[in-house]
C-alpha positions as CSV (number, residue, x, y, z in Angstrom):
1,X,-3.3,-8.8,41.8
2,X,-6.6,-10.8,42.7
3,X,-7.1,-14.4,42.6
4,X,-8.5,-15.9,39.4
5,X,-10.4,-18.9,39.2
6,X,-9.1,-22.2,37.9
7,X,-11.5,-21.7,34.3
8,X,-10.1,-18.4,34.0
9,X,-6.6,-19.6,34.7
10,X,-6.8,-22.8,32.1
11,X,-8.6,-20.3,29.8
12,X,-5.2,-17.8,30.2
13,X,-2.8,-20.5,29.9
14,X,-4.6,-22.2,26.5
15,X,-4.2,-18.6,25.3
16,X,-0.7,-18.3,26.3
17,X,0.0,-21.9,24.1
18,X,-1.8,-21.1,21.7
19,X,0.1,-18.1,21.0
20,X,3.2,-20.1,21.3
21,X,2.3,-22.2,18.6
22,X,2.0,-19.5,16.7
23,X,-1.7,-18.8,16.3
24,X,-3.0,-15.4,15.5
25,X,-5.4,-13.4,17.9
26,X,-8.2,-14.1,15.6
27,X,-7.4,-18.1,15.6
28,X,-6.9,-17.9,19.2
29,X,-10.8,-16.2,20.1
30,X,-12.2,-18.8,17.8
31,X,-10.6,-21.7,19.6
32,X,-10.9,-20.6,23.2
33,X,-14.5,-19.2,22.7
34,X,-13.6,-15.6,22.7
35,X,-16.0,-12.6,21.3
36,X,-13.3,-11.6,19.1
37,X,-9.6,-10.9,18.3
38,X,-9.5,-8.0,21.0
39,X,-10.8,-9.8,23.7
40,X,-8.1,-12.8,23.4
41,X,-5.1,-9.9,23.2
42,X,-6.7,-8.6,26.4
43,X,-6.4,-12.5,27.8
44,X,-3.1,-13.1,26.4
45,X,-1.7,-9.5,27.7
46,X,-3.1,-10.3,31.2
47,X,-1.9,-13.6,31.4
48,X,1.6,-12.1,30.6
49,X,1.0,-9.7,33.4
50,X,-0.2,-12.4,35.8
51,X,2.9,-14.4,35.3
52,X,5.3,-11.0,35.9
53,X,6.8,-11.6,32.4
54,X,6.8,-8.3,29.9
55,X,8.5,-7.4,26.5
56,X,11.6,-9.1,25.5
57,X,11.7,-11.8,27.8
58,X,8.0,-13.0,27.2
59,X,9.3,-13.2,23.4
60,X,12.5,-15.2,24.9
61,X,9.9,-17.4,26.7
62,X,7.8,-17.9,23.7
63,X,10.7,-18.5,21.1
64,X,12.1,-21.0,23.8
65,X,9.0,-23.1,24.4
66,X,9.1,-23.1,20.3
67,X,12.8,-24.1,20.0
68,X,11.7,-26.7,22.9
69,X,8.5,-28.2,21.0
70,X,11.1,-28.4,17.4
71,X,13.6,-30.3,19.7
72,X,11.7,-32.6,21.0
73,X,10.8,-33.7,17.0
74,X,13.8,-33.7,15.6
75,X,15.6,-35.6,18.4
76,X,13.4,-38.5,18.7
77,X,13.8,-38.3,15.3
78,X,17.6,-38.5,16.0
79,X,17.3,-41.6,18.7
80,X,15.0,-43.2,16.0
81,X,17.8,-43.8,13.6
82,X,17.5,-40.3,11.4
83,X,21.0,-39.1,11.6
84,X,20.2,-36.1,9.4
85,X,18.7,-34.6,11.6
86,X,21.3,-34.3,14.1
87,X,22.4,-31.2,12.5
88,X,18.9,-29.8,13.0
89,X,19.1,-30.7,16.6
90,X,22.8,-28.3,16.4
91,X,20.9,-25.6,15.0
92,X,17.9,-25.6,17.4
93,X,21.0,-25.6,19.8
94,X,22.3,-22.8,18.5
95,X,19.6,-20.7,18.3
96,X,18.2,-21.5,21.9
97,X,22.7,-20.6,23.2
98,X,22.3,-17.3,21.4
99,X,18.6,-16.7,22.4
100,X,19.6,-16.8,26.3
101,X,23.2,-15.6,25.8
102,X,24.7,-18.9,26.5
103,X,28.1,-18.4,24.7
104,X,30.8,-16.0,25.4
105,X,31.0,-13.4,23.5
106,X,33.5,-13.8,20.9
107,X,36.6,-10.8,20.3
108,X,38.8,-10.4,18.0
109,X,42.3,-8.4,18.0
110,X,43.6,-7.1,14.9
111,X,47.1,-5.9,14.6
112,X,48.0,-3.5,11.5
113,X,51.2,-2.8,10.6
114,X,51.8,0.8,9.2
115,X,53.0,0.9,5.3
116,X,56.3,2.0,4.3
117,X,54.5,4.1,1.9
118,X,55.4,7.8,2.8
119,X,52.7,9.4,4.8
120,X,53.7,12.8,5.2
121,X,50.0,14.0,3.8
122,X,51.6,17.6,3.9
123,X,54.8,16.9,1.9
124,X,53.0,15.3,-0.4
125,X,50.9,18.2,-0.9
126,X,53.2,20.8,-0.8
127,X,55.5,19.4,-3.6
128,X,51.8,19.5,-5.8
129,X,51.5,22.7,-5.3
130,X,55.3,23.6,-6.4
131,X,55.0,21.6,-9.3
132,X,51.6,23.1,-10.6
133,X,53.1,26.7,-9.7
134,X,55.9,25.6,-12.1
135,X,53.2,24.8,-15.0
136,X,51.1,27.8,-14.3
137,X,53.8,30.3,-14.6
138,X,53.9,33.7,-12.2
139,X,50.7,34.6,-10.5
140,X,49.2,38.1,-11.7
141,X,50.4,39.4,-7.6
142,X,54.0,38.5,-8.6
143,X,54.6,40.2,-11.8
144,X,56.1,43.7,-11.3
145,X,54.2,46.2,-13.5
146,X,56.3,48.6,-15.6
């Protein structure tokens, strides 16, 4: 890829930030001095591509740098006395752990014992079928004609 120069490059990374905060295309060409919604996608997209990140990871970048901007609030909230917010700063925790497949993944083992309910399917059956025999009577193929 060819070298950009440094106004191009600031102009790609207020893009990029801009996008992290969570600014629409159309916000983001007003603000950065772009003709229009298109031309700040085309910026944002070759930023991306300038920086080697694509698809699911540049959403993992961008959720992180949001998780990152929401910590830094609510835990100098935290250090400032505001112990409600601690469980805020757990959550952001949480969500960053399961955004970046921190924790292990969790298994669970489940043992079933079988009934000691009969569970011959075909027994069960079969006796049905003598007992509504025994209602219906003889089937026309079993009487003898005279």
């Amino acid at each position: 890829m060819r070298s950009v120069d440094p106004a191009t490059a600031a102009r790609h990374r207020q893009v990029v930030e801009l996008r992290i905060a969570g600014r629409t295309f159309d916000e983001i060409a007003v603000e950065v001095g772009y003709a229009g919604r298109q031309s700040a996608k085309k910026g944002y997209d070759t930023a991306l591509r300038r920086w080697a990140i694509e698809g699911v990871e540049q959403q993992r970048i961008i959720q992180s740098a949001r998780l990152d901007a929401l910590w830094q609030v609510t835990y100098r909230a935290v250090q400032a006395g505001d112990l409600g917010q601690v469980a805020n700063c757990l959550r952001i925790e949480k969500r960053r752990a399961e955004l970046w497949g921190l924790d292990q993944p969790k298994s669970h083992h489940v043992h079933v014992e079988p009934t000691t309910t009969n569970t011959k399917a075909g027994d069960m059956v079969i006796k049905k079928l003598h007992e509504l025999r025994g209602r219906q009577g003889p089937l026309p193929e079993d009487s003898v004609p005279d």
